[in-house]
N, C-alpha and C positions, 0 to 999 in steps of 0.2 A: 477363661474362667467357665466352670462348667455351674447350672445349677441343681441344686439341690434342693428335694423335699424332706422337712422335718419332722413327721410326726410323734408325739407324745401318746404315751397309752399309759392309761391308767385301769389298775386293776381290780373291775368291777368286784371283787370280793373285800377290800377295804376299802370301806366308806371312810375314811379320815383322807386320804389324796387329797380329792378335792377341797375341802375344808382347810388342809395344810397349804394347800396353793394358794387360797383367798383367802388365809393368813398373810403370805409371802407376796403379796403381789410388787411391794415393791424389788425383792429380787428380782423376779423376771424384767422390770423394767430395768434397771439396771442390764441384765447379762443382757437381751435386746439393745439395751442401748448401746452397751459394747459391741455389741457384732455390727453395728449402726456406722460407728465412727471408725470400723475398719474397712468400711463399703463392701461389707459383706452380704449385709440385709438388701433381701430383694423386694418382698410380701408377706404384708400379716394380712389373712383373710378374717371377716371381718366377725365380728361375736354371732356366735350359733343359741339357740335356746334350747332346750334337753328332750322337748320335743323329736320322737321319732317315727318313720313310717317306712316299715322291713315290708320290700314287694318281693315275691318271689311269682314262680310261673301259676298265675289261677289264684293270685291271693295277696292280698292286702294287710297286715294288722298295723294301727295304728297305734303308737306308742309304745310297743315292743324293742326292746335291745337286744342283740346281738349277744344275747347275756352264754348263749354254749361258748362262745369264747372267750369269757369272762373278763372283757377291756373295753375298752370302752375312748374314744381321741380325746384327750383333754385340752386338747392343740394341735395347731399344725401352720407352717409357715414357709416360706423360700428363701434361700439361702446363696450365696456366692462361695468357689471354694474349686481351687486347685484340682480336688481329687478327694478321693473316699478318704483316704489319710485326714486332709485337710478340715472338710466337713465332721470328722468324728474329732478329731478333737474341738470342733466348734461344739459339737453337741456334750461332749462332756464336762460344759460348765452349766450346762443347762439345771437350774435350783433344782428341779423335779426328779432328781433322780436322787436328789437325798429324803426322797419323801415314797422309794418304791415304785415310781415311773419307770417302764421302757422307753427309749426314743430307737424309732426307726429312721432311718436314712435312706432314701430312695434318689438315685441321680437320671433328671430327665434326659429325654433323648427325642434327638434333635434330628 
């Protein structure tokens, strides 16, 4: 089994995402849960606050987003999974994508 990172991105130009997620939270526990009881789930890292601090070379702003790329993680977690096949179909039950989420899939290496 190889793992996998899930990230979620939400796109900073519709402010309803987020709103729709903490509507929905018990979907997400639910599909987590599922991926849980198939010993798929590796890592939830643990709650962020909206707080942010963009360093670049010679410069600091604090609480600036990353807003030129208009997304912003809504999430992110680790995963268990055969293969990229594997993992994206793990990811396309994910709620958030009925709500205008990307999920990226990135498989670490070892």
């Amino acid at each position: 089994m190889n793992e996998f990172l899930i990230l979620i991105h939400d796109d900073l130009a519709t402010a309803v995402l987020s709103e729709a997620i903490e509507a929905s939270t018990q979907l997400f526990r639910d599909w987590i849960g599922s991926i849980t009881v198939q010993d798929k789930f590796v890592n939830l890292p643990k709650i962020w606050d909206l707080e942010s601090h963009i360093v670049r070379q010679n410069q600091e702003k604090p609480n600036e987003l990353l807003t030129e790329r208009r997304k912003s993680i809504g999430g992110l977690f680790l995963i268990k999974a055969k293969d990229y096949k594997e993992a994206v179909a793990i990811a396309k039950g994910c709620p958030a994508l009925r709500y205008g989420a990307v999920i990226e899939i990135r498989m670490a290496i070892e």
